[in-house]
C-alpha positions in Angstrom: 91.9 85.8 105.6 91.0 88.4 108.0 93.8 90.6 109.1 95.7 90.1 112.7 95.3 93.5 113.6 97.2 95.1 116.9 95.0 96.3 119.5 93.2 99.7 118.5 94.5 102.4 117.9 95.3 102.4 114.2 94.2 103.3 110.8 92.5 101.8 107.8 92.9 102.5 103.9 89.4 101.5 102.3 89.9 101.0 98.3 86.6 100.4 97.0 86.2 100.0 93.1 84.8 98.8 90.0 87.2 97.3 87.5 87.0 97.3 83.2 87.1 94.7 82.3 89.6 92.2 81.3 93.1 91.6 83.3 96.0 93.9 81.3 98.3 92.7 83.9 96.2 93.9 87.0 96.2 90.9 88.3 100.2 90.3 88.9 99.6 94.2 90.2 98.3 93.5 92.2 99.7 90.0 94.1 103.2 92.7 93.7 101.5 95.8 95.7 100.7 93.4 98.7 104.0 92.0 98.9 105.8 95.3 98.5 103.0 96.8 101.0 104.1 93.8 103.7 107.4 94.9 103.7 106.4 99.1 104.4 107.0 100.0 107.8 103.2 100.5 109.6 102.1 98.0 107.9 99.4 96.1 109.5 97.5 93.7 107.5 95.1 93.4 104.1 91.7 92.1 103.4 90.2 92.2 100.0 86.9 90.8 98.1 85.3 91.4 94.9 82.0 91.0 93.1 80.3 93.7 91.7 82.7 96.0 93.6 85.8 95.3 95.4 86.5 96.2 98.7 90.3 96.5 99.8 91.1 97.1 103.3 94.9 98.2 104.5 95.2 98.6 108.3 98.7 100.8 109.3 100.3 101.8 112.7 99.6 105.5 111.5 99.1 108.5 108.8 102.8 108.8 107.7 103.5 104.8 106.9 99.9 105.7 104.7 101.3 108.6 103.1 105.0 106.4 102.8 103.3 103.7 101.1 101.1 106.3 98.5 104.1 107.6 97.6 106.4 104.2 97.0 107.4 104.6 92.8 106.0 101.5 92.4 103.0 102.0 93.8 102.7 105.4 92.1 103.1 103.1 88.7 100.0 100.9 90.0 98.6 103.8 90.6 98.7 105.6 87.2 97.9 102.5 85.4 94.4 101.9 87.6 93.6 105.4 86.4 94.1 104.3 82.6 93.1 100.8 82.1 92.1 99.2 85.3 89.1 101.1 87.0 86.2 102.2 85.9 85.7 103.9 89.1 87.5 103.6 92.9 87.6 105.7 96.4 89.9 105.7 98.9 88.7 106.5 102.5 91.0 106.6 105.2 89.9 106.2 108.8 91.4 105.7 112.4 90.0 102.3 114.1 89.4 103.5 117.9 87.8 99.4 118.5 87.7 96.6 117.2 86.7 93.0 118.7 86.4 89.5 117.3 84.7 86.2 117.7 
């Protein structure tokens, strides 16, 4: 689905990465960091895809709900454990949306 985003301006997270392979419980992960993400104040919306390399994209009202949600214990647990087991690799890019428009 493609996120319902407010009119501009706001920020996006983009969490791009390559996983290890196999689950390890990184799939229930991560169905628990968008729920728990959706109830974060700022928050805006998620899209997400993966082949090769996945591409996660949080959109927030601003910088402190993205520094709110990076430090949720929870979320500091996912975290740790994509470091470990999960990822061979990721990068997170942050970025303020000035326009957006839609067909």
């Amino acid at each position: 689905m493609i996120a319902n985003t407010p009119a501009a301006p706001y920020y996006a997270v983009i969490f791009t990465s390559v996983r290890t392979d196999g689950d390890d419980g990184y799939n229930s992960m991560s169905d628990e960091m968008v729920e728990l993400a959706e109830q974060e104040d700022g928050f805006l919306g998620i899209e997400s895809a993966r082949n090769e390399i996945g591409i996660t994209v949080s959109y927030w009202q601003n910088l402190d709900a993205i520094k709110k949600w990076k430090a949720n214990t929870r979320h500091l647990l996912a975290q740790k454990f994509g470091r470990e087991k999960w990822y061979e690799k990721y990068k997170v890019r942050i970025c303020i949306i000035e326009r957006d428009y839609e067909f």
